[in-house]
VEXDREN-2710 file (C-alpha; in Angstrom, 1 decimal):
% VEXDREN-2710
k/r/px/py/pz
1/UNK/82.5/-39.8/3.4
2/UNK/82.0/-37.6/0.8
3/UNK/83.9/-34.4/1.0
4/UNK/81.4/-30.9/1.0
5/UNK/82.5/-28.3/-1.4
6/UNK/82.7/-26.0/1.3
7/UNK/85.6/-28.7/3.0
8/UNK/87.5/-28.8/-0.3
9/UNK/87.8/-25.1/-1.5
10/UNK/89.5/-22.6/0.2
11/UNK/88.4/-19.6/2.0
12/UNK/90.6/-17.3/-0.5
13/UNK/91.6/-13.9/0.9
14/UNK/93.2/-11.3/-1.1
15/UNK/96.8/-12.1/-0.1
16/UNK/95.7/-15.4/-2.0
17/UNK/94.7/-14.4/-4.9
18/UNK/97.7/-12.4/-5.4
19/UNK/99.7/-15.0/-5.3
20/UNK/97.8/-16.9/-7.9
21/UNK/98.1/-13.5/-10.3
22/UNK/101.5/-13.7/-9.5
23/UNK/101.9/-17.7/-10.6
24/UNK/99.8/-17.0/-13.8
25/UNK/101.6/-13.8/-14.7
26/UNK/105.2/-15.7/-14.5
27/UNK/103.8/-19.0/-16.2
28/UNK/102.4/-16.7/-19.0
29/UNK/105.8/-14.6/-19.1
30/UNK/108.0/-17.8/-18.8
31/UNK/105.8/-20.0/-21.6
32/UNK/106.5/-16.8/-24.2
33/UNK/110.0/-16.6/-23.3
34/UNK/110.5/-20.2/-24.5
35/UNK/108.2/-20.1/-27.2
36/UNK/109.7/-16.6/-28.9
37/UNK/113.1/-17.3/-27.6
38/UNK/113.7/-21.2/-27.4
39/UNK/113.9/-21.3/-31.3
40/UNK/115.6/-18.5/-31.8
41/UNK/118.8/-19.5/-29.6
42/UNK/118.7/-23.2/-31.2
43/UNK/119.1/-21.6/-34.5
44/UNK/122.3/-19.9/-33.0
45/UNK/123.9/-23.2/-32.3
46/UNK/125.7/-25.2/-34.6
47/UNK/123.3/-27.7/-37.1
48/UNK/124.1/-31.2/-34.7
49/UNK/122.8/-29.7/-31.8
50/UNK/120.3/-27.4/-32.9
51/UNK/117.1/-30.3/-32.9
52/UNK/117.9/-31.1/-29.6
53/UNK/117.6/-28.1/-28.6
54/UNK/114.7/-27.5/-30.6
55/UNK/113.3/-30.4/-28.8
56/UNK/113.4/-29.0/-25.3
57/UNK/111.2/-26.1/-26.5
58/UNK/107.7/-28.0/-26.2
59/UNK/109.1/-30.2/-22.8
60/UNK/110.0/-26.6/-21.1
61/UNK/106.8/-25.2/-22.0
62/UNK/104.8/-28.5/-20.0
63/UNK/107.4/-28.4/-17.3
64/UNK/105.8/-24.4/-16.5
65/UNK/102.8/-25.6/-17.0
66/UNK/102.7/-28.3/-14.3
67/UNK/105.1/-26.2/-11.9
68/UNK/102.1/-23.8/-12.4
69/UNK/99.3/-26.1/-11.8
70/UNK/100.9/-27.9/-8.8
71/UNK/101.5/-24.0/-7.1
72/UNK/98.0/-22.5/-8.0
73/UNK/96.1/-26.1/-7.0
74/UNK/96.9/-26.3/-3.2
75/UNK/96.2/-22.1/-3.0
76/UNK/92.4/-23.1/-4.5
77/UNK/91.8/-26.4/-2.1
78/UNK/92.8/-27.5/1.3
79/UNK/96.1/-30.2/-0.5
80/UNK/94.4/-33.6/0.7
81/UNK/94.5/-36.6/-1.1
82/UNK/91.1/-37.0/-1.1
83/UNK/90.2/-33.7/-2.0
84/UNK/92.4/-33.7/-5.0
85/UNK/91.1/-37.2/-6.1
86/UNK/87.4/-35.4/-5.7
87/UNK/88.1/-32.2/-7.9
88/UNK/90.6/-33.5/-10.4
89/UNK/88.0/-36.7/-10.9
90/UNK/85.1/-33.9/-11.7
91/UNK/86.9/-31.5/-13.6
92/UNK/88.2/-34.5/-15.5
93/UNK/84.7/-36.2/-16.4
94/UNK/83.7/-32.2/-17.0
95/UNK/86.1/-32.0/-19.4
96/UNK/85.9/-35.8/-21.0
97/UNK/82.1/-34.9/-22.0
98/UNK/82.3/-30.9/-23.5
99/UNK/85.7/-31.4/-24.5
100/UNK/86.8/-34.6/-25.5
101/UNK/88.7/-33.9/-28.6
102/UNK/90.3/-31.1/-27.2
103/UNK/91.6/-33.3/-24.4
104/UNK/92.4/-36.0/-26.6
105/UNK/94.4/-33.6/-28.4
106/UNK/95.6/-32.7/-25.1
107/UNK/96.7/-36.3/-24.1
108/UNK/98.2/-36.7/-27.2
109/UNK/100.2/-33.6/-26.7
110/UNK/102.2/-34.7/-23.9
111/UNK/102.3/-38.5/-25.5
112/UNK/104.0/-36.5/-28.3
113/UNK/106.7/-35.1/-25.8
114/UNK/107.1/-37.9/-23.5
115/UNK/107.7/-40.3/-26.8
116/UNK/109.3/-37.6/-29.2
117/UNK/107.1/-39.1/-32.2
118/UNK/108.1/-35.5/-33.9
119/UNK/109.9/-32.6/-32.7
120/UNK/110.5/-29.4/-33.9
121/UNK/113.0/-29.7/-36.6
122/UNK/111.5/-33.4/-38.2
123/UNK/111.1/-33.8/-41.3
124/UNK/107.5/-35.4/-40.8
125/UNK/104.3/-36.4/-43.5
126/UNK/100.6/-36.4/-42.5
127/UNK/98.1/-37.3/-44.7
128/UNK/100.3/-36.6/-48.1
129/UNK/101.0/-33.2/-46.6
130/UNK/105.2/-33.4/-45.7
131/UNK/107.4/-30.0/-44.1
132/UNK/109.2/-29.2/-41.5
133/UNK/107.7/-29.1/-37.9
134/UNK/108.2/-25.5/-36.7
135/UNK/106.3/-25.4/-33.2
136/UNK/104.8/-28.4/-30.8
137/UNK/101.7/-27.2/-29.1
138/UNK/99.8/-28.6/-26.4
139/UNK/97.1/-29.3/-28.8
140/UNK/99.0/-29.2/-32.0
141/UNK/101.4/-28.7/-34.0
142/UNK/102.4/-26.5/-36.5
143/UNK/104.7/-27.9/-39.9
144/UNK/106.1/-25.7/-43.2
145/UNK/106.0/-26.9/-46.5
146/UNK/108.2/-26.5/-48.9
147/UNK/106.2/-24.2/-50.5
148/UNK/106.4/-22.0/-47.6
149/UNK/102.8/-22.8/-46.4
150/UNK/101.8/-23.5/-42.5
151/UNK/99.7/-26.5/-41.5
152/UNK/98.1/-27.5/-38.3
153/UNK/97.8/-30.9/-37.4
154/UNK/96.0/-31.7/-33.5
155/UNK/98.3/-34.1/-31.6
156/UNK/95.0/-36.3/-32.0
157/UNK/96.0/-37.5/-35.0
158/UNK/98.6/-39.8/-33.5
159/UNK/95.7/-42.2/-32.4
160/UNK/94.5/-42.4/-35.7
161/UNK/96.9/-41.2/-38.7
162/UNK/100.5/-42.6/-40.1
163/UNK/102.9/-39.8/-39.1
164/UNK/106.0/-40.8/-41.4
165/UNK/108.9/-38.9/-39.4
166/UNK/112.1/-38.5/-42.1
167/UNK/114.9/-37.6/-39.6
168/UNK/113.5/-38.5/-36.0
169/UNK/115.4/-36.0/-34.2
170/UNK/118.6/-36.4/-36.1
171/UNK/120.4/-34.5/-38.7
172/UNK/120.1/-37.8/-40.8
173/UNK/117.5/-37.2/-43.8
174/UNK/117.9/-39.8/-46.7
175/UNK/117.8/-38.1/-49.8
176/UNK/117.0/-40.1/-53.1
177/UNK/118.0/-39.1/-57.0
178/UNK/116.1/-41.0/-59.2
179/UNK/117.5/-42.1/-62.9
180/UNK/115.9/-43.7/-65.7
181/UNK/118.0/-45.3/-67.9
182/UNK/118.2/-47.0/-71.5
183/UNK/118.9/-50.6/-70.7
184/UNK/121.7/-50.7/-73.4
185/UNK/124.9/-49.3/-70.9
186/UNK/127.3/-50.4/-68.7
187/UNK/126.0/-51.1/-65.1
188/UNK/129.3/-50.8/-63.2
189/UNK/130.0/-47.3/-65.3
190/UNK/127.2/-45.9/-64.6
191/UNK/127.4/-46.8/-60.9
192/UNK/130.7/-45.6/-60.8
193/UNK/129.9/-42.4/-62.1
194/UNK/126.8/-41.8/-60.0
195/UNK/128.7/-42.3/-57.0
196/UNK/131.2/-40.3/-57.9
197/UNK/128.4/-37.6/-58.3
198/UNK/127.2/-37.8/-54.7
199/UNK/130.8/-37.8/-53.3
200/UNK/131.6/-34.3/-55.1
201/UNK/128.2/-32.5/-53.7
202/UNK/128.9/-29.7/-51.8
203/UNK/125.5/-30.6/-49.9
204/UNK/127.1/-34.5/-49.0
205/UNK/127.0/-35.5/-44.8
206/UNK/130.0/-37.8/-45.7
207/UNK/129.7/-39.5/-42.4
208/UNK/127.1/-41.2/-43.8
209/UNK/127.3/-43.9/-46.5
210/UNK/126.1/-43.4/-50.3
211/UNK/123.7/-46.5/-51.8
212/UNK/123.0/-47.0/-55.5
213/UNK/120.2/-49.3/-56.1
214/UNK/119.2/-50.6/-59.5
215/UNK/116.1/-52.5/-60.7
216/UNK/115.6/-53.3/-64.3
217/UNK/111.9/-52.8/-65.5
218/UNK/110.4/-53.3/-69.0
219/UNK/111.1/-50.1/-70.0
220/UNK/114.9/-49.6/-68.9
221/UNK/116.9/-49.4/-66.1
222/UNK/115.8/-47.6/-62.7
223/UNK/118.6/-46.1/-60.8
224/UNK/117.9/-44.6/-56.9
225/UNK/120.8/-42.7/-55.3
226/UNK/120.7/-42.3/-51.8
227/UNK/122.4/-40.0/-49.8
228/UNK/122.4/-38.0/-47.1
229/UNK/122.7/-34.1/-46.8
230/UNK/124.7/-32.0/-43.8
231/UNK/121.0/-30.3/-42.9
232/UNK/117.8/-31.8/-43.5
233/UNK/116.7/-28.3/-44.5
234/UNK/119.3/-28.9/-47.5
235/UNK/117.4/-31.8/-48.7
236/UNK/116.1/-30.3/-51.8
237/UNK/119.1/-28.5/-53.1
238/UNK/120.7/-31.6/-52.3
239/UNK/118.3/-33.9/-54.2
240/UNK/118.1/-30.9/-57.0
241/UNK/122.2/-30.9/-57.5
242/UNK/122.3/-34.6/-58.0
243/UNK/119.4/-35.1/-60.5
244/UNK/121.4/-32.1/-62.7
245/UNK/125.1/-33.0/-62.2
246/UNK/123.6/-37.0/-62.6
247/UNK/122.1/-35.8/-65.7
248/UNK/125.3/-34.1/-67.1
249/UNK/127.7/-36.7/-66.4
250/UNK/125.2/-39.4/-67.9
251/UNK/125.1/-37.6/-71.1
252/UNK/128.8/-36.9/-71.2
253/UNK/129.2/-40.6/-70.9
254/UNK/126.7/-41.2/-73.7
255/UNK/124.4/-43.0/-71.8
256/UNK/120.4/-42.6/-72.7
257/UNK/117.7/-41.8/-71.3
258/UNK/114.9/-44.1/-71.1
259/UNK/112.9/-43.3/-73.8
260/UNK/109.0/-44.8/-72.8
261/UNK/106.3/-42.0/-72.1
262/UNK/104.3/-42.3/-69.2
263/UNK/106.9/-44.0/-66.7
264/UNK/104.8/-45.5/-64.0
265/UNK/107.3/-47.4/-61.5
END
C-alpha cells in the first residue's frame, strides 16, 4: 500500500521545530567555520601538507551536510523504510524536472570529492582558461588565474568538458623552458649548460629529476627543459628564471638564436 501523507509526515510540535533550528543553525555555523577557516589553517602548514589539507575542506563541508540531513529527516517523517523511499523518490523526481542542471551540478559535486578530479590547490585547465582552484562547492568551483581573475566552473562540466589537472593533489607541477636554437652548436654543450641552469634555480624541487628534450625542425633546434618547482604556486617565477638565466648562459656560450620569424612548432 501506498503510504498517506498524513502517515509519513510528522505531527511537529514546537519542541520539534527547535531542534531542527538548532541542526540548521550549527550546520550553517559549522559549514562557515570550514569554509573561512579550513584554508586559512592549511596555509599555516608547511607546502607538502598544505593540499591535503586543502583537500579536506570541500569533504568536511558534505560530511555536515549529510550529518544534517540524516538529523533533520527522521524529526520531519516517521524514519520508515518505506517512507523514506516515498519522499526521497518525490523530492528527487521534483528536483530531476525544475532543477536538473542544478542537480547535475550537484551530482557532480560530490563525484568531484569522492574521486578528487581537482582539489583546492590543483593546478587545473577548463576550456583554455588554466589557475589555481581556490574553493570546491557543491555546485561549483571557484579557480584564479594568473592574472588574478576568479572563474566559476559548475561541477557539471566533468560530464562533458576535458579538465587537464597539472599537479593532482601533489606538490609536483612540471614546468617547461622552451629554447630555440641555431642549428650550427654543440648539442651535448648546450645540454650541459641547460641543465646546469635548472640545477642552480633557487625555485628547483630537486627531488624531482630535470629532462632536456630536443627536436630538430627546419628552422633550428627546439630545446624543452623540464623541471619541477618546490610550490606549484612558483611555477611562473620558476619558468620566468630559467627562460632569462637559459638565455644568458646561451649567449655567453655564443650559441644563436634561431633566427626564422613566425616560429610555429
Amino acid at each position: 500500500m501506498t503510504a498517506e501523507p498524513t502517515d509519513i509526515l510528522r505531527q511537529i510540535q514546537i519542541e520539534g521545530l527547535l531542534v531542527i533550528a538548532a541542526i540548521l543553525g550549527a550546520a550553517v555555523v559549522l559549514t562557515f567555520l570550514v569554509q573561512r577557516y579550513g584554508p586559512r589553517l592549511a596555509e599555516q602548514m608547511p607546502s607538502r601538507y598544505r593540499l591535503s589539507a586543502l583537500a579536506l575542506v570541500p569533504l568536511l563541508r558534505l560530511v555536515v551536510i549529510a550529518v544534517s540531513l540524516a538529523l533533520i529527516i527522521p524529526q520531519l517523517i516517521e524514519p520508515t523504510f518505506e517512507n523514506l523511499v516515498a519522499v526521497l523518490g518525490a523530492a528527487g523526481l521534483a528536483l530531476g524536472f525544475a532543477l536538473k542542471d542544478y542537480v547535475s551540478s550537484l551530482i557532480a559535486g560530490i563525484v568531484v570529492i569522492y574521486e578528487g578530479a581537482y582539489r583546492p590547490g590543483d593546478w587545473v585547465e577548463v576550456e583554455g582558461k588554466y589557475g589555481e582552484v581556490r574553493t570546491v562547492g557543491m555546485r561549483a568551483m571557484e579557480m584564479v588565474t594568473p592574472d588574478d581573475t576568479v572563474i566559476v566552473v559548475p561541477h557539471q562540466a566533468l560530464w562533458t568538458k576535458l579538465i587537464h589537472n597539472a599537479n593532482d593533489g601533489t606538490q609536483n607541477l612540471q614546468c617547461v623552458a622552451d629554447f630555440y636554437l641555431d642549428p650550427a652548436h654543440e648539442g651535448q654543450k648546450v645540454r650541459a649548460l641547460l641543465q646546469d641552469v635548472a640545477l642552480t634555480s633557487p625555485y628547483l624541487q630537486v627531488e624531482r629529476p630535470i629532462d632536456l628534450i630536443a627536436a630538430e625542425r627546419p628552422w633550428g633546434t627546439h630545446y624543452r627543459l623540464k623541471a619541477y618547482p618546490v610550490d606549484p604556486r612558483d611555477q611562473f617565477r620558476f619558468t620566468t628564471d630559467l627562460t632569462v638565466r637559459g638565455k644568458a648562459a646561451l649567449r655567453e656560450a655564443n650559441v644563436s638564436p634561431a633566427r626564422v620569424r613566425g616560429l610555429v612548432d
